[in-house]
C-alpha positions, -999 to +999 in steps of 0.1 A: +060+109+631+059+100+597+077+065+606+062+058+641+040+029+623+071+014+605+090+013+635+060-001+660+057-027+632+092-037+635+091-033+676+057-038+690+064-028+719+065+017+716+045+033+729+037+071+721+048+091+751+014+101+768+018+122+802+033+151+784+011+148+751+044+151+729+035+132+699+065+129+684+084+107+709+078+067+716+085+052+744+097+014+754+080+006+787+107-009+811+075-037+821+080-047+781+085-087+783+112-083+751+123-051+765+161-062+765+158-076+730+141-046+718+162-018+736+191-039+712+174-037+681+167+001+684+203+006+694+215-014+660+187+009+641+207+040+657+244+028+650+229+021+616+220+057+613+184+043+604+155+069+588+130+049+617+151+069+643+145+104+649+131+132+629+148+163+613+138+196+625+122+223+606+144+251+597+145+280+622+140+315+607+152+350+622+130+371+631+127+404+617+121+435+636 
């Protein structure tokens, strides 16, 4: 999340996903007028391996009995 408002800067069109209440996933409405030009710009941002896209997880610990 900590990038959501860099990212909706750069592509105005996310949305944050709202049915499920997951707020850690945007969304880019199919109804979007740029949504073709967008959709590219977020797949350069991926194939650039950019920090805007996605989030690392937290470590996951054993538990102990």
């Amino acid at each position: 999340m900590e990038h959501h408002e860099a990212l909706k800067k750069e592509i105005n069109g996310l949305r944050p996903i709202q049915t499920y209440g997951i707020k850690t996933w945007l969304v880019l409405p199919e109804d979007f007028d740029q949504f073709e030009h967008a959709a590219t710009h977020l797949a350069e941002l991926i194939k650039k391996n950019s920090s805007l896209i996605g989030n690392v997880p937290k470590p996951k610990y054993k538990k102990t009995k």
